[in-house]
Backbone as a printed PyTorch tensor [residue, N CA C, xyz], in Angstrom:
tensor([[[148.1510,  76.6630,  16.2900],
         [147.7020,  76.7500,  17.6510],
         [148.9450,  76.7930,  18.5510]],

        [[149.1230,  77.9310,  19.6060],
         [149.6570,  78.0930,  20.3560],
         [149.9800,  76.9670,  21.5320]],

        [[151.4110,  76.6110,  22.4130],
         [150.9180,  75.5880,  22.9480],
         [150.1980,  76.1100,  24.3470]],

        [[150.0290,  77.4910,  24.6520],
         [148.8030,  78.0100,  25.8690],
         [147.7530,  77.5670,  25.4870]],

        [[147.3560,  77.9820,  23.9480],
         [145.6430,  76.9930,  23.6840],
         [145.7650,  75.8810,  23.9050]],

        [[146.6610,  74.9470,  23.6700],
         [146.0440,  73.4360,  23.6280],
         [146.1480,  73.1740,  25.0860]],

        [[147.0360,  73.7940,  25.9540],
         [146.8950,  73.6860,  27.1430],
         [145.6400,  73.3690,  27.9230]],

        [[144.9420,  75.1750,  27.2620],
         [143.4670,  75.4210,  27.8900],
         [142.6230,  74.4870,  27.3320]],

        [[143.0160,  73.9290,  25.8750],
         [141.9410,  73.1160,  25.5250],
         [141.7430,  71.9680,  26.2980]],

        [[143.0860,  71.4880,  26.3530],
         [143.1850,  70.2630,  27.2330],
         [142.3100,  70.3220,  28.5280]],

        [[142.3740,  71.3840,  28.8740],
         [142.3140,  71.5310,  30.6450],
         [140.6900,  71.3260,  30.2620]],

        [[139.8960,  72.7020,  29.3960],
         [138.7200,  72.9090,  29.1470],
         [137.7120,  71.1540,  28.7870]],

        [[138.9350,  70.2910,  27.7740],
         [138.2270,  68.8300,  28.1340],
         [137.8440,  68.1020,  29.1960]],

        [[139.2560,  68.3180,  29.7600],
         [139.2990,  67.5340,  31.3420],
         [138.0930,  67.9720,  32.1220]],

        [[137.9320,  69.5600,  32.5000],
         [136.8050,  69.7390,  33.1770],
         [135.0760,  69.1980,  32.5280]],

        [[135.3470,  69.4340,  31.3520],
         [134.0970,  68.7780,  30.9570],
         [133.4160,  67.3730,  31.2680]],

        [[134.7950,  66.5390,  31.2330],
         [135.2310,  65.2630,  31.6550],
         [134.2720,  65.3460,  33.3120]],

        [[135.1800,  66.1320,  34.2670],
         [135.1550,  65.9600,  35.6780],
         [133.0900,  66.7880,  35.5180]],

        [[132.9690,  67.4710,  34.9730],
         [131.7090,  67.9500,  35.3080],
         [130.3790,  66.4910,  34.7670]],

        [[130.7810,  66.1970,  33.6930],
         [129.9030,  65.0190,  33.3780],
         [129.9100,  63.8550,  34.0630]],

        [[131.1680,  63.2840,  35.2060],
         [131.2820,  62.5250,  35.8760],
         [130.3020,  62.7650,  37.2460]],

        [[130.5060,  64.3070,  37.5000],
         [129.6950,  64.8110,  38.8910],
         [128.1360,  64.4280,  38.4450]],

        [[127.7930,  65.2420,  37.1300],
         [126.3000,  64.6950,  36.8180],
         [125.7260,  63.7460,  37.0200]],

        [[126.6050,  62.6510,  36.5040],
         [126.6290,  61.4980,  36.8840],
         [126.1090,  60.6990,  38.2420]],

        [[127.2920,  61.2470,  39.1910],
         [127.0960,  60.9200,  40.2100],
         [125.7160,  61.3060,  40.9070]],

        [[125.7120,  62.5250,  40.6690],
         [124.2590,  63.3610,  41.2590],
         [122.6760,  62.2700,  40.8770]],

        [[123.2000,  62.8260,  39.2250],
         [122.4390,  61.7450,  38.8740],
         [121.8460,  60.3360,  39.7610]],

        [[122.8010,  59.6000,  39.9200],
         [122.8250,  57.9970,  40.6940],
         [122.1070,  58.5370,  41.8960]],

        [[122.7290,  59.4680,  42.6420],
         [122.0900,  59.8100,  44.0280],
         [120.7630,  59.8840,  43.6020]],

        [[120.1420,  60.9920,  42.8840],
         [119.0810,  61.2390,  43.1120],
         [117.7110,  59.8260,  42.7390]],

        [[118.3070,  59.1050,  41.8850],
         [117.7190,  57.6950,  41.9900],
         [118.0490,  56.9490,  42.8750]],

        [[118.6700,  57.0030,  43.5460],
         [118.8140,  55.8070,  44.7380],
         [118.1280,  56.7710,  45.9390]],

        [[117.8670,  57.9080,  46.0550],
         [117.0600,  58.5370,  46.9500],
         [115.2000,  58.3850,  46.2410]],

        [[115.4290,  58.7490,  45.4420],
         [113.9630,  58.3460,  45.0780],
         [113.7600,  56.7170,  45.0190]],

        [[114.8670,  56.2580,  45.1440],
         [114.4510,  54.8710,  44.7470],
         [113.7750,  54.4870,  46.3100]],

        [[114.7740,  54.2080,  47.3980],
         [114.4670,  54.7000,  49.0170],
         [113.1200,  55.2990,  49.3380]],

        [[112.9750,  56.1300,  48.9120],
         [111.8710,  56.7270,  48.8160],
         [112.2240,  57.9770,  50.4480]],

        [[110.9560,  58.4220,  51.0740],
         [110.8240,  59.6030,  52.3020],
         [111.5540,  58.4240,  53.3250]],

        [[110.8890,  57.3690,  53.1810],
         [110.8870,  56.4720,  54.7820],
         [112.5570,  56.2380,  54.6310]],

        [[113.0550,  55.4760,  53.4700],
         [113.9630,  55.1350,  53.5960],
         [115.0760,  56.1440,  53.7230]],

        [[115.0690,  57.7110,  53.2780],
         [115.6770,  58.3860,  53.4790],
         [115.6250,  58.7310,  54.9540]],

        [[114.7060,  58.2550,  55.8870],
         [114.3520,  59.0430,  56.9420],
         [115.5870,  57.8520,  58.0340]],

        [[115.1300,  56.5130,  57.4380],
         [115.7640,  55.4770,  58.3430],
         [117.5870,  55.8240,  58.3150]],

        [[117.9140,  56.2270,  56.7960],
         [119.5340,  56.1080,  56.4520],
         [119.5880,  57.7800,  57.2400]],

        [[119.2880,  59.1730,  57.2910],
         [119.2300,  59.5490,  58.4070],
         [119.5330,  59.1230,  59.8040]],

        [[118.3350,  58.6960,  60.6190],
         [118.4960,  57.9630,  61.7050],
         [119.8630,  57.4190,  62.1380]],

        [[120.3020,  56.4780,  60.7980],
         [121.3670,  56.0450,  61.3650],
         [122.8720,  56.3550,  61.2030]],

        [[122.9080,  57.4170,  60.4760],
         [123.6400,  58.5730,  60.2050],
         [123.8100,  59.1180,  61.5330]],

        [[122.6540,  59.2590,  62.0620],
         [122.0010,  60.3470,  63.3280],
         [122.9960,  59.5870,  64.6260]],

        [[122.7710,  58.1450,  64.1680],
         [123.1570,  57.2980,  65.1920],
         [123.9340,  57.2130,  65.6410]],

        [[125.1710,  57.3060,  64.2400],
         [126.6910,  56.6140,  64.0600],
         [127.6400,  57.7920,  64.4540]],

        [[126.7540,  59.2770,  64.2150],
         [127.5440,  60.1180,  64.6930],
         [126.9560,  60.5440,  66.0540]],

        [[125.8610,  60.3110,  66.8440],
         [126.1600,  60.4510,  68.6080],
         [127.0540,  59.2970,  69.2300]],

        [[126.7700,  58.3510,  68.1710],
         [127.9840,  57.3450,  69.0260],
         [130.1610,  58.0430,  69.0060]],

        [[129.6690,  58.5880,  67.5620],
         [130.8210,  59.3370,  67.6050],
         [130.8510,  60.5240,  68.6660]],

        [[130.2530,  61.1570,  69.2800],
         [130.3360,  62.2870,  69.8890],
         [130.4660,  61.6190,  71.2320]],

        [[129.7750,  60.5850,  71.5770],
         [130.4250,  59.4180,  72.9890],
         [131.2630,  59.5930,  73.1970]],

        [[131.8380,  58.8150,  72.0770],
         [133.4710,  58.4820,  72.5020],
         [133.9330,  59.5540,  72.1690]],

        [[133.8700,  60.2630,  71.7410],
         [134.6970,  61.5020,  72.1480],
         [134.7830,  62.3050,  72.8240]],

        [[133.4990,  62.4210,  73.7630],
         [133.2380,  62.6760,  75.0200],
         [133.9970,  61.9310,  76.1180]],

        [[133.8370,  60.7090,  76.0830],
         [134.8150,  60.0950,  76.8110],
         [136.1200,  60.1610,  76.9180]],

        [[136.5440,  60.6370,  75.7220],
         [137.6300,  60.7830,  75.5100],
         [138.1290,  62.0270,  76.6380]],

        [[137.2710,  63.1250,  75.8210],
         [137.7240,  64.3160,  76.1560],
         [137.3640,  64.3320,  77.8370]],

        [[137.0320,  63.6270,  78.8010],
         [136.6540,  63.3940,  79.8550],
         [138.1050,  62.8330,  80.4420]],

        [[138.4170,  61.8880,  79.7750],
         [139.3770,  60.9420,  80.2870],
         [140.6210,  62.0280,  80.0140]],

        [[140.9100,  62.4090,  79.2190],
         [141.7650,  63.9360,  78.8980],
         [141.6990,  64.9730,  79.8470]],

        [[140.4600,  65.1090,  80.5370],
         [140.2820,  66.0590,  81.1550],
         [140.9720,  65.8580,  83.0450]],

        [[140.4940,  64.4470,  82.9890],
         [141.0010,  63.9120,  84.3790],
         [142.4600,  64.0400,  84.4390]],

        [[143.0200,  63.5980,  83.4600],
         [144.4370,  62.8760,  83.4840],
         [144.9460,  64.2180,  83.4990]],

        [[144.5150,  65.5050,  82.8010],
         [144.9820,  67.1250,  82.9070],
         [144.8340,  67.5170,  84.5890]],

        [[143.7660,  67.0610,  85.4280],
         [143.3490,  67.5360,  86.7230],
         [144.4190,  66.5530,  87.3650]],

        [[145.1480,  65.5170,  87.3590],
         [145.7240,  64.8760,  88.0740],
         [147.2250,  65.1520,  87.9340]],

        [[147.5440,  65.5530,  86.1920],
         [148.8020,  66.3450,  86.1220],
         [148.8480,  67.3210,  86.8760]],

        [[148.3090,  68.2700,  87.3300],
         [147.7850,  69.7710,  87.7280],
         [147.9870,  69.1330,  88.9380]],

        [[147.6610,  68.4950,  89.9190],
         [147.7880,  68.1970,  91.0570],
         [149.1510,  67.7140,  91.5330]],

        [[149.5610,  67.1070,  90.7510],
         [151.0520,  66.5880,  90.6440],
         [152.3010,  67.6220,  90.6090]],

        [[151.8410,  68.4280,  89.7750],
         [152.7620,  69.6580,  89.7550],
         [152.5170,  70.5730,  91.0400]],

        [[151.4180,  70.6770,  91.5160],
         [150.8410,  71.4740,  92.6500],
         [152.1020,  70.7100,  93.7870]],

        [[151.3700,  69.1610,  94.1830],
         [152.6740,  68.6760,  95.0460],
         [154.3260,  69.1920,  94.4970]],

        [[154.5720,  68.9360,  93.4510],
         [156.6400,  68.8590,  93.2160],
         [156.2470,  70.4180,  93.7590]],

        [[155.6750,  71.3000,  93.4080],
         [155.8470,  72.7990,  93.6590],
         [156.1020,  73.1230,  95.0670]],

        [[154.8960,  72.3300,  95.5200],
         [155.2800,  72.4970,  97.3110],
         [156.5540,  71.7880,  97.7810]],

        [[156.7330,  70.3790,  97.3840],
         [157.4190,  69.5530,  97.5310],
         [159.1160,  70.2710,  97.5980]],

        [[159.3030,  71.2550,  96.2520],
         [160.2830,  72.0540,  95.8590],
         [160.3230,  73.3540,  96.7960]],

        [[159.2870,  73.4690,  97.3180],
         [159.3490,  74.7040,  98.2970],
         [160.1520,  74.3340,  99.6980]],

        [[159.7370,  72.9880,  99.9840],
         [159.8250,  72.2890, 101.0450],
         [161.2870,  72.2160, 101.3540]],

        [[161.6220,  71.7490, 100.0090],
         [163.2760,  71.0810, 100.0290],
         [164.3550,  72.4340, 100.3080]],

        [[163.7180,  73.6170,  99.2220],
         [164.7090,  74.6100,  99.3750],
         [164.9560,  75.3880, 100.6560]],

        [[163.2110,  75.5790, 101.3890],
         [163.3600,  76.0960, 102.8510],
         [164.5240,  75.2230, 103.9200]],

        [[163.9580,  73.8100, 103.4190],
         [165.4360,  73.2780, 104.5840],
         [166.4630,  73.2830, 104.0600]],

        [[166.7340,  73.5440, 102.7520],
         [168.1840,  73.4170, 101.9830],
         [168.7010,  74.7940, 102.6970]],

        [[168.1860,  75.9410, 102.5640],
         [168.7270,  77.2060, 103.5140],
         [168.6620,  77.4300, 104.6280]],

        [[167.5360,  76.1330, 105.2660],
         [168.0640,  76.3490, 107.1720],
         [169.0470,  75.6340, 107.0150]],

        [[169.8000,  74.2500, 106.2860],
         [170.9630,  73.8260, 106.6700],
         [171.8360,  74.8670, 106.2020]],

        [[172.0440,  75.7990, 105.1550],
         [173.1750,  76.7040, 104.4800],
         [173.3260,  77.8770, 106.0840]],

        [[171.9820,  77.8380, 106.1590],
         [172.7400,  79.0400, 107.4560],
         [173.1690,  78.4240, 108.4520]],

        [[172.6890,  77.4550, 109.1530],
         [173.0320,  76.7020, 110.1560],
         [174.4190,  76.5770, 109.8840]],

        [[175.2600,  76.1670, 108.5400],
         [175.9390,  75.6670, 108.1970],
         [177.3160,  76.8200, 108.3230]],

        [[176.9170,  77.8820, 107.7730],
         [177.2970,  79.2920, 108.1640],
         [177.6140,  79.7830, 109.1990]],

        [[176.2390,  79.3800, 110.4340],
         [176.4640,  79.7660, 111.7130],
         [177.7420,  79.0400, 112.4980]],

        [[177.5510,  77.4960, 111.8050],
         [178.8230,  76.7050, 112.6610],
         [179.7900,  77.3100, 112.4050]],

        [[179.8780,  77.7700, 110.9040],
         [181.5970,  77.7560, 110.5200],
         [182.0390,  79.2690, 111.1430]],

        [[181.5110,  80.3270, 111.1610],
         [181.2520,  81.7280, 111.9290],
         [181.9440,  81.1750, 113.4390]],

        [[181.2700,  80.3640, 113.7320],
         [181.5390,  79.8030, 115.5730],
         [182.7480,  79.7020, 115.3260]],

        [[183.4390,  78.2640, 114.4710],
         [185.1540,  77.9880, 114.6240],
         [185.1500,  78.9800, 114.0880]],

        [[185.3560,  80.0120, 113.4190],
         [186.2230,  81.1910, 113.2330],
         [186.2410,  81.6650, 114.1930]],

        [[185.5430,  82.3200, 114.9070],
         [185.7180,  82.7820, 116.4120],
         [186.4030,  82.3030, 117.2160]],

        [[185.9410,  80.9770, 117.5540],
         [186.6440,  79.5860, 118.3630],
         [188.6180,  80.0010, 117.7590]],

        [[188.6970,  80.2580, 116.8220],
         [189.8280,  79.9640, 116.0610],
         [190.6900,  81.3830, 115.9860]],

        [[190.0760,  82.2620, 116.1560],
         [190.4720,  83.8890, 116.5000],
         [190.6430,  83.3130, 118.0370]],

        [[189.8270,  83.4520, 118.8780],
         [190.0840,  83.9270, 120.3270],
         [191.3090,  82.7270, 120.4100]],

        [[191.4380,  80.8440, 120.1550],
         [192.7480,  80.7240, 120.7930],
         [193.8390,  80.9050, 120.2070]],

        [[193.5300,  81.6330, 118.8660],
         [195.1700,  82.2450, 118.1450],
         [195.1320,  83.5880, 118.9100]],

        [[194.2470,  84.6320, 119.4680],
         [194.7140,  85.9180, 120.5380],
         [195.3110,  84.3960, 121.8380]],

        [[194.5270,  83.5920, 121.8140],
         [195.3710,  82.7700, 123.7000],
         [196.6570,  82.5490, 123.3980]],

        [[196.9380,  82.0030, 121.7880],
         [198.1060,  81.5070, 121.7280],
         [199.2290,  82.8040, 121.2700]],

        [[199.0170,  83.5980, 121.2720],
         [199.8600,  84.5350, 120.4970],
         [200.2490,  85.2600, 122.2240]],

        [[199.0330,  85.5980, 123.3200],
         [199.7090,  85.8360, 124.5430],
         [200.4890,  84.9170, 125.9130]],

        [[200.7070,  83.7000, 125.1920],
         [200.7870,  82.6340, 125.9690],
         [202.1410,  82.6670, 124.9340]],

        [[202.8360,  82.9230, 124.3990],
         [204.3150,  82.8130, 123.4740],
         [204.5910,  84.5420, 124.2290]],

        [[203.4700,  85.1600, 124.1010],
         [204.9650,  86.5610, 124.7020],
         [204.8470,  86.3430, 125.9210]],

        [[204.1680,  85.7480, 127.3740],
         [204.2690,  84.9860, 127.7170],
         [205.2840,  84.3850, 128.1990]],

        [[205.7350,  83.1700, 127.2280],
         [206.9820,  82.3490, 127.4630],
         [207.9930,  83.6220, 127.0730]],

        [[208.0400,  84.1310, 125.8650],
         [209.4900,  84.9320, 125.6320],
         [209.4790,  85.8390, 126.8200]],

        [[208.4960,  86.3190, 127.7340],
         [208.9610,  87.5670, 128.6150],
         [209.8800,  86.8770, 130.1740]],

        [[209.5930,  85.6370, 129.8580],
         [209.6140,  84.6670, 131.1580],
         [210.9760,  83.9310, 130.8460]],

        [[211.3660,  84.0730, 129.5570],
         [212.8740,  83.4240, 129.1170],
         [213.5130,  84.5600, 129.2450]],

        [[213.1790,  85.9920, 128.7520],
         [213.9230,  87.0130, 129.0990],
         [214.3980,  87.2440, 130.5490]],

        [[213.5230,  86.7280, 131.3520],
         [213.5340,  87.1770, 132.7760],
         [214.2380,  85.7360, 133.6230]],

        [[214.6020,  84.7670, 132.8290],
         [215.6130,  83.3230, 133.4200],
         [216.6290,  84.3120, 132.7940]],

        [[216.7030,  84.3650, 131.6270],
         [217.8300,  85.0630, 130.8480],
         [218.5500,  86.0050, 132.0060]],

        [[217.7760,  87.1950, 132.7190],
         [218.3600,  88.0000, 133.3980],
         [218.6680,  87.3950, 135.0720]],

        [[217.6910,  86.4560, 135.0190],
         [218.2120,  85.6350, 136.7830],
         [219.4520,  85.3690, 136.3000]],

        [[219.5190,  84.5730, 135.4340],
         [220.7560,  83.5730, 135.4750],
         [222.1100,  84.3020, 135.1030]],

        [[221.8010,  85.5790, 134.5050],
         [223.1440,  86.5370, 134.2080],
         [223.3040,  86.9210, 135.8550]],

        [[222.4340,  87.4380, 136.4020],
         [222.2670,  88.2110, 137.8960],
         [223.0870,  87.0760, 138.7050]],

        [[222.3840,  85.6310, 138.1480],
         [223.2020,  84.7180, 139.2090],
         [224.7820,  84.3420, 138.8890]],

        [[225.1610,  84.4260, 138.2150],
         [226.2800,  84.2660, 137.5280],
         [227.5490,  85.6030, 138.0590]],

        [[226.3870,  86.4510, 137.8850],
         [227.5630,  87.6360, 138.3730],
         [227.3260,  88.0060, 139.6450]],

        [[226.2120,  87.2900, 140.4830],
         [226.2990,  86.9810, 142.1790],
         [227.0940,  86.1080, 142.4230]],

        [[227.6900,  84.9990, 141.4990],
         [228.5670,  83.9980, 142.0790],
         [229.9910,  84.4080, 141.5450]],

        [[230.1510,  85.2600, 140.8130],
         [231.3190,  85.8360, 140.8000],
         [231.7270,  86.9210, 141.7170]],

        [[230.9220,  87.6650, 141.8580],
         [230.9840,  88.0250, 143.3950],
         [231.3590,  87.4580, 144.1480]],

        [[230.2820,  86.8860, 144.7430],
         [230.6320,  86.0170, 145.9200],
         [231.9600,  85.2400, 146.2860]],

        [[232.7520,  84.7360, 144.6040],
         [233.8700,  84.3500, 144.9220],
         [235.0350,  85.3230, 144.5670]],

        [[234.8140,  86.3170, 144.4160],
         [235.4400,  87.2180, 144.6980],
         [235.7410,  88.0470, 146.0320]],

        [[234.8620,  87.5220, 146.9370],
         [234.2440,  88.0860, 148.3790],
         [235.2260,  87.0600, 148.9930]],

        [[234.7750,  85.7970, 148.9250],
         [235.7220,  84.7020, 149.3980],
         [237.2670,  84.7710, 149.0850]],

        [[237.6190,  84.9570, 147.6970],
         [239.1010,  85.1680, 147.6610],
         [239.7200,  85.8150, 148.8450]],

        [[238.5660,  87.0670, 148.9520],
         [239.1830,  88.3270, 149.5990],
         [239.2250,  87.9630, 151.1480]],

        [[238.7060,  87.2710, 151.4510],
         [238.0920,  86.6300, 152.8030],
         [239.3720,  85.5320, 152.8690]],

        [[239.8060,  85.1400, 152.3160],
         [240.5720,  84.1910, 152.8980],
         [241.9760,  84.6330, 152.7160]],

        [[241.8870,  85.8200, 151.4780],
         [243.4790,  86.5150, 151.8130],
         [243.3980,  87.1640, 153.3870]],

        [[242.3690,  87.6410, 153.3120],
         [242.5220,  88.6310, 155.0580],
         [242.3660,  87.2430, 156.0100]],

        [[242.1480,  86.2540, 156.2570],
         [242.5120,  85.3500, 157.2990],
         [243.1650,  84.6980, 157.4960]],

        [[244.4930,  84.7600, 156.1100],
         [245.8010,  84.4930, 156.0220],
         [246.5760,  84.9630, 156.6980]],

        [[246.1620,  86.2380, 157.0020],
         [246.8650,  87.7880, 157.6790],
         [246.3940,  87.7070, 159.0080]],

        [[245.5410,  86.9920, 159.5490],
         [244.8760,  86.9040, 160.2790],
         [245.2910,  86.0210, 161.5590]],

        [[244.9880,  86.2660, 162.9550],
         [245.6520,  85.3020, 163.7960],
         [244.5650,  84.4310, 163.8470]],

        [[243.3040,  84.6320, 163.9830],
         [242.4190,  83.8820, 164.3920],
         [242.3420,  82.2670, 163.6340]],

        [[241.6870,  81.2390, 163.9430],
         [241.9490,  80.2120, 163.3080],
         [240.7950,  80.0180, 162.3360]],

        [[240.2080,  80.6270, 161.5940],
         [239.5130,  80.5870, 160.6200],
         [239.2910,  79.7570, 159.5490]],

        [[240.5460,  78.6010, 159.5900],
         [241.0110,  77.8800, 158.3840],
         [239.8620,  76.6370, 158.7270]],

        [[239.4550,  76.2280, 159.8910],
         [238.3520,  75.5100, 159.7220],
         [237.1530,  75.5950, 158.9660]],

        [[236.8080,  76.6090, 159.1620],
         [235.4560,  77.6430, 159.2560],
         [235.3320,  77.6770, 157.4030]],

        [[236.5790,  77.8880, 156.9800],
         [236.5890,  78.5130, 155.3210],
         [236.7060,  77.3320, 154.6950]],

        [[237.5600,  75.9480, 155.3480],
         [237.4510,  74.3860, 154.6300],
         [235.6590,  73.6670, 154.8700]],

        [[235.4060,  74.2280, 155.5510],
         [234.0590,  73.5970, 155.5930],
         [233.0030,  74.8220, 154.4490]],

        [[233.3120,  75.9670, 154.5320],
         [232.2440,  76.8830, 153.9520],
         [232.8810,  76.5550, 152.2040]],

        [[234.2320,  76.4450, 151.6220],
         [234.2710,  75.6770, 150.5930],
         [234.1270,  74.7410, 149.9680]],

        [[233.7780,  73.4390, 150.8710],
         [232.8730,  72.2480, 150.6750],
         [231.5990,  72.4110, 150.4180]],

        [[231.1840,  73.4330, 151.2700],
         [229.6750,  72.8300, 151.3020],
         [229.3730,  74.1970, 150.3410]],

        [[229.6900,  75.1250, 149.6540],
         [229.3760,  76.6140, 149.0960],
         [229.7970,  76.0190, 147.6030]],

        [[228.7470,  75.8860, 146.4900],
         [229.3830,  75.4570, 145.0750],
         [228.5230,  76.7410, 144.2070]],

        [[229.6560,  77.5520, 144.0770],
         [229.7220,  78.5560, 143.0260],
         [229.7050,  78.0000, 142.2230]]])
């Protein structure tokens, strides 16, 4: 014998085994139902009948109480949704607002760098122009005492008495 036959044989016992056990069982049932008799089958029914609407209760309840706690999640998310709508609309009126200020000092910050940039040429056109007084005056007072030299050689030469006139105008005249 092959060891595939003894396999099948084996197996072919076992089921014989498991089928005479079911008989068995069937067997027992069908005497303990006849034993019971209609009524008593009718009562173990009943409460068969019983044990499973009580099961379908609570699981009704269940699925009730499941059902709420789903309608109250659902509502919850409904609020964060708005809630999230809420936040971002003012999150971008402050971003532009925020925009608009900084736009302003740039402007603010352009126009007094144009004030300050004509307020320096400005000063340099106004130092150029001391620059040229003060050369102008410089070479008016060299003049001038060049005028005087000449002025007091000719009243050297001169009869008139002038020598007052030129000690007082050199005191009080500071080239």
């Amino acid at each position: 014998m092959s060891r595939l036959e003894s396999v099948i044989t084996e197996q072919q016992i076992e089921a014989k085994y498991a089928i005479s056990q079911w008989e068995e069982r069937c067997s027992s049932l069908e005497e303990e139902i006849e034993k019971r008799g209609a009524e008593g089958e009718i009562d173990y029914l009943k409460t068969q009948l019983s044990t499973i609407q009580e099961d379908i209760s609570a699981k009704q309840a269940m699925l009730d109480e499941l059902t709420a706690n789903l309608q109250i999640e659902k509502d919850n998310v409904e609020v964060l949704l708005k809630d999230k709508s809420t936040a971002e609309t003012v999150y971008k009126e402050h971003i532009d607002a925020l925009e608009a200020a900084i736009q302003e000092h740039v402007t603010a910050n352009e126009e007094l760098q144009d004030e300050l940039d004509a307020k320096e040429d400005t000063v340099a056109q106004a130092e150029e122009q001391i620059e040229l007084l003060t050369q102008e005056l410089v070479d008016s007072s060299t003049q001038s005492e060049e005028v005087v030299v000449q002025w007091q050689g000719k009243t050297k030469n001169c009869t008139f008495p002038f020598h007052p006139i030129m000690s007082y105008l050199t005191v009080h005249a500071s080239f």
